[in-house]
C-alpha positions as CSV (number, residue, x, y, z in Angstrom):
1,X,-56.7,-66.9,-103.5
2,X,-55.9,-65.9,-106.9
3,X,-54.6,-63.1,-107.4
4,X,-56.1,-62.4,-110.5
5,X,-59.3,-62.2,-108.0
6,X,-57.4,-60.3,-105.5
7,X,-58.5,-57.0,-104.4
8,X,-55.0,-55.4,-104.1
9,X,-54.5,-52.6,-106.2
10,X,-50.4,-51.7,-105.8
11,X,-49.1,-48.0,-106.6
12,X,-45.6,-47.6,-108.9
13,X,-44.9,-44.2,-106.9
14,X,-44.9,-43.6,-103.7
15,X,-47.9,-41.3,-102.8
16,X,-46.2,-37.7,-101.6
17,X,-48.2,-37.3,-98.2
18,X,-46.7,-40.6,-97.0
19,X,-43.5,-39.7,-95.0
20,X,-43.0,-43.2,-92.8
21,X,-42.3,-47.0,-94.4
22,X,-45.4,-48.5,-93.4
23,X,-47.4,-45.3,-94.6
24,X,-45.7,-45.5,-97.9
25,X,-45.5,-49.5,-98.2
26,X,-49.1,-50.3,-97.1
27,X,-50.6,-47.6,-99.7
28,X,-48.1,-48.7,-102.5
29,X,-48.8,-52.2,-101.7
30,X,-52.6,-51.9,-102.0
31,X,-53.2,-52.5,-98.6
32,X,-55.4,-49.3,-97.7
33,X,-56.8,-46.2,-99.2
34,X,-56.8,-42.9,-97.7
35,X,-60.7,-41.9,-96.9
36,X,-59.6,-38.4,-95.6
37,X,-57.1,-37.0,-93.5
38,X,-56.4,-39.1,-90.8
39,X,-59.1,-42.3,-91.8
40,X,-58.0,-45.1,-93.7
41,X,-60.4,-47.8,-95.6
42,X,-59.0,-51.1,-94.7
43,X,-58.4,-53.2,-97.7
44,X,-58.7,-56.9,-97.9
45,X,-55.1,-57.5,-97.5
46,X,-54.7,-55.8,-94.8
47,X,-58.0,-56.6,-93.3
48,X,-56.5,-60.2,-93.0
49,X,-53.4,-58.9,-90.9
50,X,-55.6,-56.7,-88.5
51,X,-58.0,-60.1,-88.0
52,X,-54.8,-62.2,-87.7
53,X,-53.4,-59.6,-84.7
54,X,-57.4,-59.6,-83.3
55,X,-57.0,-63.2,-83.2
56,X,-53.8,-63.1,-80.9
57,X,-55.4,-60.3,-78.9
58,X,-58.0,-62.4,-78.1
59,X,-56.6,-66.0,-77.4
60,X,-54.3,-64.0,-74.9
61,X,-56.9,-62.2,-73.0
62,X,-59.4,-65.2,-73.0
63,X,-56.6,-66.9,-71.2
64,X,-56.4,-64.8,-68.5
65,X,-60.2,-65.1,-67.8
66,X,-61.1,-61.4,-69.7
67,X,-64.1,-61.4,-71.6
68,X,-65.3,-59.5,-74.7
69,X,-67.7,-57.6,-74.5
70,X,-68.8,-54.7,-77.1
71,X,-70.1,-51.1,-75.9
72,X,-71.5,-47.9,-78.0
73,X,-69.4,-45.9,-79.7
74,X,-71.5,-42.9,-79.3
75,X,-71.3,-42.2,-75.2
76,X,-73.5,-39.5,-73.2
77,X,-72.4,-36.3,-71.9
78,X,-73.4,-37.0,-68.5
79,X,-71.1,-40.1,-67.4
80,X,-68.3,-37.6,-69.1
81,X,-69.7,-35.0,-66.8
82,X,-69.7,-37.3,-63.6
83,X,-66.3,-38.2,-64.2
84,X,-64.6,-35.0,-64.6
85,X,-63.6,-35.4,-67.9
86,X,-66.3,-33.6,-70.4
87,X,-64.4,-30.5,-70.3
88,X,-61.0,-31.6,-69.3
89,X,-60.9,-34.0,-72.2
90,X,-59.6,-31.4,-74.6
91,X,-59.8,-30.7,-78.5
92,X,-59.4,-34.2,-79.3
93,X,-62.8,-35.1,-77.9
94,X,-65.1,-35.6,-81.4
95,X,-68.6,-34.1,-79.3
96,X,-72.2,-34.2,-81.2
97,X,-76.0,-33.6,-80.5
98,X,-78.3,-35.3,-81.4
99,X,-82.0,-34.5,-82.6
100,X,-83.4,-33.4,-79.1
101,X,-80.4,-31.6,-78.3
102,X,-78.6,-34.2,-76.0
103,X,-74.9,-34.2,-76.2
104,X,-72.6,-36.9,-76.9
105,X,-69.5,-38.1,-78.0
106,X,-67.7,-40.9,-80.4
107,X,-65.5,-42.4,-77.8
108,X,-62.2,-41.8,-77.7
109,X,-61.8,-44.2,-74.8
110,X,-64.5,-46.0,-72.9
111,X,-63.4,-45.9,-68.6
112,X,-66.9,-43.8,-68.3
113,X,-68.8,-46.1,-70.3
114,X,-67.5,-49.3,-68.5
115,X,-67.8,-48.1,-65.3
116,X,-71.5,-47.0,-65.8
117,X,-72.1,-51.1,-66.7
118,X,-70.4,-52.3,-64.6
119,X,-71.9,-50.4,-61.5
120,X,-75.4,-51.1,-62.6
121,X,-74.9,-54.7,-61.8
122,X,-71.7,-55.4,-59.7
123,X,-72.5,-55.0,-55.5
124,X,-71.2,-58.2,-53.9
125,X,-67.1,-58.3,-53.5
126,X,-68.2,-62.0,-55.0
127,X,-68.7,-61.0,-57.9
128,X,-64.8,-59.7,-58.2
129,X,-62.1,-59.7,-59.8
130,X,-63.7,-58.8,-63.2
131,X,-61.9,-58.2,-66.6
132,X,-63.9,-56.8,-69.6
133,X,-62.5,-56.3,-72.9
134,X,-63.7,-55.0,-76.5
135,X,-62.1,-54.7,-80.1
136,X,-63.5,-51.6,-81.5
137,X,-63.1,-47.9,-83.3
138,X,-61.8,-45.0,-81.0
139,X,-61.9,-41.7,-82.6
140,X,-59.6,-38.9,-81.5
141,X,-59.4,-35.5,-83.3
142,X,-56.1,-34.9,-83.6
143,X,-54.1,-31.9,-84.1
144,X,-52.1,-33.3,-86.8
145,X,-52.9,-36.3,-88.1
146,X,-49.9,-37.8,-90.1
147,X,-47.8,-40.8,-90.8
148,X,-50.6,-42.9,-91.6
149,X,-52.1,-45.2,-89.3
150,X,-49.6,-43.8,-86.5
151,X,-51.3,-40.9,-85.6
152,X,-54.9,-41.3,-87.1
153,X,-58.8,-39.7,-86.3
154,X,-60.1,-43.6,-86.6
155,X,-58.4,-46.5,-85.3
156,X,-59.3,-49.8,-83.9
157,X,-58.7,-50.3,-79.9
158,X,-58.4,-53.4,-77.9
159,X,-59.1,-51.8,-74.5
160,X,-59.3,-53.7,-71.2
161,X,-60.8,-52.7,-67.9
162,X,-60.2,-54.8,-64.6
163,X,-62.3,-54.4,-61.2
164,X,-60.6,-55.3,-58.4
165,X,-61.5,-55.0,-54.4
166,X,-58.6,-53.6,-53.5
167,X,-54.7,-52.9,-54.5
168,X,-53.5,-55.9,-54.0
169,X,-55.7,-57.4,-56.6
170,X,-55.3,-54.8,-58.9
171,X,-51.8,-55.6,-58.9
172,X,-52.2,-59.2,-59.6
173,X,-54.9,-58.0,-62.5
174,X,-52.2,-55.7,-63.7
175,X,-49.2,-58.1,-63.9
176,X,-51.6,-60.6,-65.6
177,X,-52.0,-58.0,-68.6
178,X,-48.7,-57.2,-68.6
179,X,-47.8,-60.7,-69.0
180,X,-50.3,-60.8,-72.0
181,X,-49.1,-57.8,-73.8
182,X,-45.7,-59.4,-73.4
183,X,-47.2,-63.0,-75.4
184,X,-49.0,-60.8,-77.8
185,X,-46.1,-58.4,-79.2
186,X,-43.8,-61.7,-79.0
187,X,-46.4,-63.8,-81.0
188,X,-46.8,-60.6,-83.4
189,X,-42.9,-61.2,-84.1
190,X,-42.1,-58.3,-82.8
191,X,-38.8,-56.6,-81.3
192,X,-40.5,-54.1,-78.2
193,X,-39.7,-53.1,-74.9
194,X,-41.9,-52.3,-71.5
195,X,-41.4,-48.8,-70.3
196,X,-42.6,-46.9,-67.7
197,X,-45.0,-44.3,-68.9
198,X,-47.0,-41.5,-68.3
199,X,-50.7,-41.8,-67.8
200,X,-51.6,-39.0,-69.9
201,X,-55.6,-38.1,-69.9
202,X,-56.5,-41.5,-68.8
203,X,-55.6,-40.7,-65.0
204,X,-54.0,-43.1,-62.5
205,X,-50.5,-43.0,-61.6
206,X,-48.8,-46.0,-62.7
207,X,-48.5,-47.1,-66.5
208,X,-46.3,-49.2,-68.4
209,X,-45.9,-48.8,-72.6
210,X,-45.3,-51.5,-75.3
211,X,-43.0,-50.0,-77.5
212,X,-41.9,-51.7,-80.9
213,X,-38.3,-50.5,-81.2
214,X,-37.9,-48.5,-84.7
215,X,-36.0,-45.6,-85.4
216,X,-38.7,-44.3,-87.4
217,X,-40.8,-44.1,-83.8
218,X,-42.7,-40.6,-82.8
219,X,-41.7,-42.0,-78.8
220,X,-38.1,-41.9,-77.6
221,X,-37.1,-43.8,-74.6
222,X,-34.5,-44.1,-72.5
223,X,-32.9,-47.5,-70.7
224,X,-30.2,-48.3,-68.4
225,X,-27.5,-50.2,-70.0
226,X,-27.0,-52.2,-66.7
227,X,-30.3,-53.1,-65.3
228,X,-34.0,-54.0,-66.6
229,X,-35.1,-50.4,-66.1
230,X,-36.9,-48.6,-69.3
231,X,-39.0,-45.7,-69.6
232,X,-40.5,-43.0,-71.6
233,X,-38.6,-40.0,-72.4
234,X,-41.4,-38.3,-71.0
235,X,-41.8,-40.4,-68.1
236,X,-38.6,-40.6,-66.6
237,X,-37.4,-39.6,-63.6
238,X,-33.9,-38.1,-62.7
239,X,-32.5,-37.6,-59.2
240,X,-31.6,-33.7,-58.4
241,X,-28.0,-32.3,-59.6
242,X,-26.4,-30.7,-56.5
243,X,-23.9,-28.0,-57.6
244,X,-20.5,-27.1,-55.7
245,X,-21.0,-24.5,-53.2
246,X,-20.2,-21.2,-53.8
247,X,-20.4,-17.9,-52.3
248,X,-23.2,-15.7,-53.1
249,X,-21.9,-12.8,-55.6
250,X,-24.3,-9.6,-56.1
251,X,-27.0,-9.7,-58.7
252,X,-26.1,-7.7,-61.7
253,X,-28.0,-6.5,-64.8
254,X,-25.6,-6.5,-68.4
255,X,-25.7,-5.9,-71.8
256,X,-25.4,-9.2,-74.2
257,X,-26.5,-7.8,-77.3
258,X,-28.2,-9.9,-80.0
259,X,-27.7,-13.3,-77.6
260,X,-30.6,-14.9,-77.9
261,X,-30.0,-18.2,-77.0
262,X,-27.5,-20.1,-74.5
263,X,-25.1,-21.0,-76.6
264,X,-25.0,-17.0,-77.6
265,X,-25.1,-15.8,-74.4
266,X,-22.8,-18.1,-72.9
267,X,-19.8,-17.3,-75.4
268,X,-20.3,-13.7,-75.1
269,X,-19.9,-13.7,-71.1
270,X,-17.4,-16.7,-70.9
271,X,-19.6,-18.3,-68.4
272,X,-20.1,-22.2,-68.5
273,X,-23.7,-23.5,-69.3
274,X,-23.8,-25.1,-66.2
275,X,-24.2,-21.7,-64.6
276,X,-27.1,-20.6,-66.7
277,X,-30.6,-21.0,-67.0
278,X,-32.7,-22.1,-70.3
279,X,-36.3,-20.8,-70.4
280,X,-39.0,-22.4,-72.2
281,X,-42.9,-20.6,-72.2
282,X,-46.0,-22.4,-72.5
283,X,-49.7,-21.0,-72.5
284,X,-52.6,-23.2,-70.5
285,X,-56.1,-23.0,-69.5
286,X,-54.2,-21.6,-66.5
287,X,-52.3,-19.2,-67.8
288,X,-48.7,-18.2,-69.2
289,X,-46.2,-21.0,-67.6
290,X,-42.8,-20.1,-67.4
291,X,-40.6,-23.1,-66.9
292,X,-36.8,-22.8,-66.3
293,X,-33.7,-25.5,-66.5
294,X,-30.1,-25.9,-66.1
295,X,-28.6,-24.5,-69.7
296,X,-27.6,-27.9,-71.1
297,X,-31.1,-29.6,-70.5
298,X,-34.3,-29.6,-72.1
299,X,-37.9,-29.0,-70.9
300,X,-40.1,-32.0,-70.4
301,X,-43.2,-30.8,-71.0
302,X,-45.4,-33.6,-70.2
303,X,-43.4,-33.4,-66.5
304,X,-44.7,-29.6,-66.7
305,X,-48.1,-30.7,-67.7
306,X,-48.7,-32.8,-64.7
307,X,-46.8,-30.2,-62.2
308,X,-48.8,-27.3,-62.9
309,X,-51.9,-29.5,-63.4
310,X,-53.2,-28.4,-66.9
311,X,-54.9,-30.7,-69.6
312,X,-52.5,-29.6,-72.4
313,X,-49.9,-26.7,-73.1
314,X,-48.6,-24.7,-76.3
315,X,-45.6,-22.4,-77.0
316,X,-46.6,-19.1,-75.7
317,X,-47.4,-15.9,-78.3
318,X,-44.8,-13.0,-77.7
319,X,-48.2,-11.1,-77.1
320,X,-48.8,-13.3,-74.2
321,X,-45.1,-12.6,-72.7
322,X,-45.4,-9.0,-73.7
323,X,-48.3,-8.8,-71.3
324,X,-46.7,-10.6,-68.9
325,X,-43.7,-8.5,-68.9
326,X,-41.2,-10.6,-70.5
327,X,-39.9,-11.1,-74.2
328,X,-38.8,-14.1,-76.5
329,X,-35.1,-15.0,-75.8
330,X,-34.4,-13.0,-72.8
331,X,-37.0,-14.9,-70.1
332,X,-36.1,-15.3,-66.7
333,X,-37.9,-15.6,-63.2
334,X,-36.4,-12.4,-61.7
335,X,-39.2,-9.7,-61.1
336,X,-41.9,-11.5,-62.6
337,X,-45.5,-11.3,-60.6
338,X,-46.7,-14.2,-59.8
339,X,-50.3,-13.2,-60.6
340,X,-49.1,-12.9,-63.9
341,X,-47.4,-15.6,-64.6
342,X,-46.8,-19.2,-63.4
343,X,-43.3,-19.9,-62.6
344,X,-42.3,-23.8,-62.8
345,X,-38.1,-24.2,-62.0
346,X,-36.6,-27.6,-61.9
347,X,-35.3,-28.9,-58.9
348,X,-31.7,-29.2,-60.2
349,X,-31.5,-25.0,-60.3
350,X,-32.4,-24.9,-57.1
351,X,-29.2,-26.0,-56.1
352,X,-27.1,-23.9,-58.5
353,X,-25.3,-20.9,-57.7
354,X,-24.6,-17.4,-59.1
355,X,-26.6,-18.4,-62.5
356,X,-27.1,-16.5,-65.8
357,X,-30.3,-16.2,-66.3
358,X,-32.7,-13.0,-69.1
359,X,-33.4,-10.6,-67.6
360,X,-36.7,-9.5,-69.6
361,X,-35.4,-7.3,-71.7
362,X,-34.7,-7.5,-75.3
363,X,-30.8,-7.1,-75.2
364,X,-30.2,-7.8,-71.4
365,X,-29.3,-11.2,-68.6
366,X,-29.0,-10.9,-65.2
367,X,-25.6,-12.8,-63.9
368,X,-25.1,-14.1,-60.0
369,X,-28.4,-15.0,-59.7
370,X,-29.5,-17.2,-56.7
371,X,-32.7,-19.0,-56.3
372,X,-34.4,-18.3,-53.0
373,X,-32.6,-14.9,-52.5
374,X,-33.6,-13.9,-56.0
375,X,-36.9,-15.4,-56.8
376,X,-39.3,-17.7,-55.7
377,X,-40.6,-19.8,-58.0
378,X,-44.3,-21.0,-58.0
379,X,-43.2,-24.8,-58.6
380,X,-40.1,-26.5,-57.9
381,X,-39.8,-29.9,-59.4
382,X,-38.8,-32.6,-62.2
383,X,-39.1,-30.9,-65.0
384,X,-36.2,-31.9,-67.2
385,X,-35.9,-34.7,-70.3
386,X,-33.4,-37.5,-69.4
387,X,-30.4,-37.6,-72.1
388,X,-28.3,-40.2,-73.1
389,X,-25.6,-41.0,-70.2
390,X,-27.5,-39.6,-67.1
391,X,-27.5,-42.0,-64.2
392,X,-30.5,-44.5,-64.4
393,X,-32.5,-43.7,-61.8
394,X,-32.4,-47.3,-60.0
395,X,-28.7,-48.6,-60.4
396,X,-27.2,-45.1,-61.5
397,X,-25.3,-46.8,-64.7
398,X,-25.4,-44.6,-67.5
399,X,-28.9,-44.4,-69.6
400,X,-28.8,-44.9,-73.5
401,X,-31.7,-43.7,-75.7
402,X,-33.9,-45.6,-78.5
403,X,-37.1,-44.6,-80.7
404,X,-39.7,-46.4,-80.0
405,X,-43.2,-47.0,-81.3
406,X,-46.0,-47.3,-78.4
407,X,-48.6,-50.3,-79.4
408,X,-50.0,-51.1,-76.4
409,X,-50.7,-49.3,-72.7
410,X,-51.8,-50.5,-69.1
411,X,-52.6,-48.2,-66.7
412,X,-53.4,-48.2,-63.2
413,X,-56.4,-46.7,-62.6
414,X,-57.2,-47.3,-58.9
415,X,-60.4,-45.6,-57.5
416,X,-60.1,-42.5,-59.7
417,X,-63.2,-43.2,-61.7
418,X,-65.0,-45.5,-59.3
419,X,-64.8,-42.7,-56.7
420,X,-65.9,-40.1,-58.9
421,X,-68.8,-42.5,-60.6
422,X,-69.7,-44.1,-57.3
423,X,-68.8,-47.6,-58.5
424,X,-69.0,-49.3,-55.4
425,X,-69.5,-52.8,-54.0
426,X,-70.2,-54.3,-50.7
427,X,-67.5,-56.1,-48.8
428,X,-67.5,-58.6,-46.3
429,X,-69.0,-57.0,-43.6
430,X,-71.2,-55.1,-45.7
431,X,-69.3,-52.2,-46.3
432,X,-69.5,-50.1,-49.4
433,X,-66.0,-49.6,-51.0
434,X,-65.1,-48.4,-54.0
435,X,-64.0,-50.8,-56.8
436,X,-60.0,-50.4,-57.9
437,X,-59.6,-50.4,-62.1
438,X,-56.9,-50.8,-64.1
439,X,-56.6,-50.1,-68.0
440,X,-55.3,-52.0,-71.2
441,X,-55.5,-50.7,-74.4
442,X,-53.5,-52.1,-77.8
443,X,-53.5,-50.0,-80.8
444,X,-54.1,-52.9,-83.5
445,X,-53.7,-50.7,-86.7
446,X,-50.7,-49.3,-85.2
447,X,-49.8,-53.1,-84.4
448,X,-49.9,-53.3,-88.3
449,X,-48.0,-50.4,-89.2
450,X,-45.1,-51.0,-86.5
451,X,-44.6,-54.3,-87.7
452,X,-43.9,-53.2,-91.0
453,X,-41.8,-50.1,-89.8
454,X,-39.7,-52.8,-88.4
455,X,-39.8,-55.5,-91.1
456,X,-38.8,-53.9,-94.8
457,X,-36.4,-53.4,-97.0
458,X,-35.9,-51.3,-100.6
459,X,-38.2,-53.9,-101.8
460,X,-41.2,-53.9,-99.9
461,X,-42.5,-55.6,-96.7
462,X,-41.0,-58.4,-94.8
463,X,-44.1,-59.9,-92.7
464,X,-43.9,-61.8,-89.4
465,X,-45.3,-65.5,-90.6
466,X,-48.1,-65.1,-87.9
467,X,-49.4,-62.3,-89.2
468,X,-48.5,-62.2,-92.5
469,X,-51.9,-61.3,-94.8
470,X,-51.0,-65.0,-96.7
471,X,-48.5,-67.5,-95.8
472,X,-46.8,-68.8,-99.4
473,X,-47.2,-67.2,-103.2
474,X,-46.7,-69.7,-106.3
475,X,-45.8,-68.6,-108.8
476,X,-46.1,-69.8,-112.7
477,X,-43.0,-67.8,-114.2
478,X,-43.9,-68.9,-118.1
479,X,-47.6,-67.7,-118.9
480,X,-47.3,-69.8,-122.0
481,X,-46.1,-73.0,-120.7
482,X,-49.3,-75.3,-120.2
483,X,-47.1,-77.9,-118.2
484,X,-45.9,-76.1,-116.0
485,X,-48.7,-73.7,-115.6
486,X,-50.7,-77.0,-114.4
487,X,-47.8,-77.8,-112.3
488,X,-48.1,-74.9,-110.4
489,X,-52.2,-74.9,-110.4
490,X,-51.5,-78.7,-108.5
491,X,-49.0,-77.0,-106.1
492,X,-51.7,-74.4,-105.2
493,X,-54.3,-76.8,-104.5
494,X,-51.8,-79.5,-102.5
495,X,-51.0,-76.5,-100.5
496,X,-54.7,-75.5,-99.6
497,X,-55.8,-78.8,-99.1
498,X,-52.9,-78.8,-96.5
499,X,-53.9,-75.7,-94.6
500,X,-51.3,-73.2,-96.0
501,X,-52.3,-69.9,-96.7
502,X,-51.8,-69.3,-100.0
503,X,-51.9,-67.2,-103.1
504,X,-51.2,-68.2,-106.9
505,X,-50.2,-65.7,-109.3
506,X,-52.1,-66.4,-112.2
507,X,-52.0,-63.7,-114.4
508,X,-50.2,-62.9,-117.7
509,X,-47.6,-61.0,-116.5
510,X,-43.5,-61.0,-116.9
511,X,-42.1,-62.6,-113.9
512,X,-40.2,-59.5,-113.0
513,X,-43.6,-58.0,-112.6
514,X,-44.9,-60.7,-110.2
515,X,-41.3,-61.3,-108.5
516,X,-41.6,-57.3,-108.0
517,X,-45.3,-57.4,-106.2
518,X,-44.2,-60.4,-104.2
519,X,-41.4,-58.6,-102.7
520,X,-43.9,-55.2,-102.0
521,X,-46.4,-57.1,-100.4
522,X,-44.3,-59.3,-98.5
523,X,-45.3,-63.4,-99.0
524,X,-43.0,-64.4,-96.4
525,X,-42.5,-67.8,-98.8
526,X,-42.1,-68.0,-102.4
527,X,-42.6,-71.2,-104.6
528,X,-41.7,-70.1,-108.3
529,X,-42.6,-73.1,-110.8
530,X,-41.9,-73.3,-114.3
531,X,-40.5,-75.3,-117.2
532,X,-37.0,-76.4,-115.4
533,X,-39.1,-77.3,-112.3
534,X,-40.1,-79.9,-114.2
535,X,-37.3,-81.1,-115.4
536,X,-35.4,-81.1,-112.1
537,X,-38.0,-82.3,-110.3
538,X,-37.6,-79.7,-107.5
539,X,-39.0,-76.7,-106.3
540,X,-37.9,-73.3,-105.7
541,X,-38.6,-71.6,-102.7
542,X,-37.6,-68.1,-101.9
543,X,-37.5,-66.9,-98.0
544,X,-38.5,-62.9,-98.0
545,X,-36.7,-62.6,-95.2
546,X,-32.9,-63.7,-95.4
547,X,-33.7,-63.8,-99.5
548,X,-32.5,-67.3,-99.3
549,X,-33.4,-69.8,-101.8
550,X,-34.0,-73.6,-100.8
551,X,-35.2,-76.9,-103.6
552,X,-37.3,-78.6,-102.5
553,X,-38.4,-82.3,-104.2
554,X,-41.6,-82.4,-106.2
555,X,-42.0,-85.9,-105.3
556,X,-41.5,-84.9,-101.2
557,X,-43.8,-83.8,-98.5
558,X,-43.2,-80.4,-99.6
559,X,-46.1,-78.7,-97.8
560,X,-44.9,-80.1,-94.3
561,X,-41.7,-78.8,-95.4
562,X,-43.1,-75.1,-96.0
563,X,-45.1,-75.2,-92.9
564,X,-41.8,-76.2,-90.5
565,X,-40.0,-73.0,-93.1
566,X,-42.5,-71.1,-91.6
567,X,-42.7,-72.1,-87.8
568,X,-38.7,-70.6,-87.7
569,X,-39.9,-67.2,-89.2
């Protein structure tokens, strides 16, 4: 390629909506072009990359026996509807008629769809274990699209479905994708981490993420700093706090004036935060949700989600906790009616003792609080974020914390949409059962973005050889210099006759200028020849990624040489 033919048009600023590296990078290195908000046009360069990371994807999955298989995007109503999850699906769901009125959606995820094949044609257990896979477009509608190819409308999906006849093979088909999520992130060159994870609106109830560890990541997880565990933030569990005993001391209302918060109320009263209670309010298809914690945690929300059973929450209006009887900054569970509200109290208050809690009343707490004498809550559970130094849940060391960047999921799906879709076979005896799925989806943009969010500098990006959009760059540094120009025209062509992938920068530019757009786009090899190339009789070849320069002869096997550069990269 030439890049005087090269479709690759870079930007001098960065663009002001792009907040992230690879957002800002991959639009200043004319590797996309913002379509609207939240879809990207994939330009050539980058077009290379997401083919080069469909590639892996694909070698991977083949091995494990899965095959590819391609589905609509547009997906009926009705197996939405027989699966529960038309009107459960929330906002994100993009839904459309057509012509004659008949509903549909573009899919933002394709368990109905699969199911509804496979069913069709799948009765004999002999025809299991099956694996199905496709590469394709998922659309989502989200809230707020932003940082680029993170959190985008349109993205491309590798997503995997496995029918198994019972557990025990769904946990063989499970570990089998796990295994090839772990070959695909390490052949992307990527530094990740498994965690355990929440299902989210996919169902099942057990899940593992792929997270590429950057501190730019939306996703913050936790890990034990003694044992292999890892999870989600938003997944992890903690083991109940007991409290000292103490003896019960009369509930009492008091004045704490313009304390609004527990740091506030805390000082004014003198009281430790380990005796108060921290109130966070949500609104649901259910209702006002009224969820309380120790003073010194924080609310998980997705633990609340899954608790009270809702498809989404929001921070409650003051005009919804007016009506319930309670108001911003003073919310606690005393005297609240249950029909009103739902009342969701982690099951580390439960064991605390003569607590500090609002009182709901602008201007007022309630001190000496106990739970059971004092209020019954409507759900007692896990409902707290893990923070940096709680006990890990399996060895009890201390827990550190990391950002993370989710590329890939597998879920465990059991029977939850073969049940509800009727996807049944016939066993050996004849028996219908139902068939046991699992999940596997990869975000391949994403794949892109985090592997750039992990690999720049001030200069530009720093690509992973194996997916790197082209392998070398020559460069001619002296435009007017017909020797070496043809010098570096023979390089170009030794190189693609040996299989590199490579580029020559062939126009009439100042080297700064090319040595500038080198760095942006991120060759991972650079070969500058000019005038003293000849006259040394070596070449120059600059590594992106340690910025070390190597010479190598002219008169030497220099394209095996490149290629071995490039294995260790």
């Amino acid at each position: 390629m030439r890049v005087t033919k090269m479709y690759a048009p870079t930007l001098r600023e960065v663009p002001s909506e792009a907040e992230i590296a690879s957002h800002q990078l991959l639009l200043r290195a004319g590797f996309m072009r913002k379509s609207t908000n939240g879809m990207y046009t994939y330009l050539p360069l980058a077009w290379r990359v997401i083919k080069k990371i469909e590639a892996i994807i694909r070698e991977e999955m083949d091995n494990k026996g899965a095959q590819e298989i391609m589905m609509p995007i547009m997906q009926p109503a009705e197996i939405w509807q027989e699966s529960g999850r038309w009107g459960a699906y929330g906002a994100e769901m993009i839904r459309l008629k057509d012509r004659h009125g008949h509903e549909y959606c573009l899919g933002p995820t394709h368990e109905e769809m699969v199911t509804t094949v496979v069913k069709n044609d799948v009765r004999s257990y002999r025809q299991l274990p099956l694996n199905l896979y496709q590469i394709q477009d998922k659309f989502r509608d989200e809230r707020r699209p932003r940082f680029g190819l993170m959190r985008s409308r349109d993205f491309i999906m590798k997503d995997a479905y496995s029918f198994d006849r019972d557990e025990a093979g769904l946990e063989e088909s499970y570990q089998e994708m796990y295994d090839a999520y772990t070959k695909i992130f390490t052949r992307c060159g990527l530094n990740f981490r498994p965690v355990e994870a929440d299902s989210g609106a996919i169902g099942g109830s057990g899940s593992h993420e792929f997270m590429v560890l950057a501190e730019s990541g939306e996703a913050e997880i936790v890990y034990c700093s003694a044992c292999d565990y890892a999870a989600d933030v938003e997944k992890a569990e903690l083991h109940t706090i007991s409290a000292p005993e103490e003896a019960e001391l009369p509930m009492e209302k008091v004045v704490t004036p313009d304390c609004k918060t527990i740091a506030d109320v805390c000082a004014y009263l003198q009281a430790p935060v380990d005796h108060s209670m921290k109130a966070v309010a949500f609104q649901s298809e259910k209702g006002l949700i009224l969820c309380f914690v120790r003073g010194d945690h924080e609310v998980n929300e997705i633990k609340v989600i899954n608790t009270v059973g809702v498809s989404e929450v929001e921070m409650a209006e003051p005009e919804l906790l007016a009506k319930a009887g309670t108001v911003g900054g003073y919310m606690g569970p005393v005297g609240m009616d249950p029909k009103k509200v739902i009342i969701v109290v982690d099951q580390s208050v439960m064991q605390m003792h003569n607590i500090c809690c609002g009182a709901n009343e602008e201007g007022y707490h309630y001190i000496n609080v106990n739970p059971g004498r004092d209020f019954t809550p409507t759900y007692v559970a896990d409902i707290r974020l893990m923070a940096e130094g709680d006990p890990c849940p399996h060895c009890g060391a201390a827990v550190k914390k990391a950002r993370g960047i989710e590329v890939g999921q597998v879920f465990k799906l059991f029977t939850k949409y073969s049940q509800a879709m009727h996807a049944t076979y016939l066993d050996e005896n004849g028996k219908e059962q139902p068939m046991v799925m699992g999940c596997y989806g990869i975000g391949v943009g994403r794949t892109m973005a985090a592997a750039v969010e992990q690999n720049n500098d001030k200069d530009g990006m720093i690509w992973p050889a194996a997916i790197a959009p082209y392998h070398v760059l020559v460069v001619p540094v002296n435009v007017k210099d017909e020797a070496s120009n043809a010098k570096a025209e023979e390089i170009y062509q030794t190189l693609q006759k040996a299989g590199l992938e490579v580029v020559i920068d062939d126009r009439k530019e100042r080297p700064g200028v090319k040595f500038k757009d080198a760095d942006l786009i991120g060759y991972p090899l650079r070969v500058v020849v000019g005038p003293k190339t000849l006259t040394t009789g070596e070449l120059e070849v600059k590594v992106r990624r340690t910025g070390e320069v190597k010479m190598l002869p002219l008169d030497s096997d220099y394209a095996s040489a490149l290629k071995e550069m490039l294995h260790s990269l």
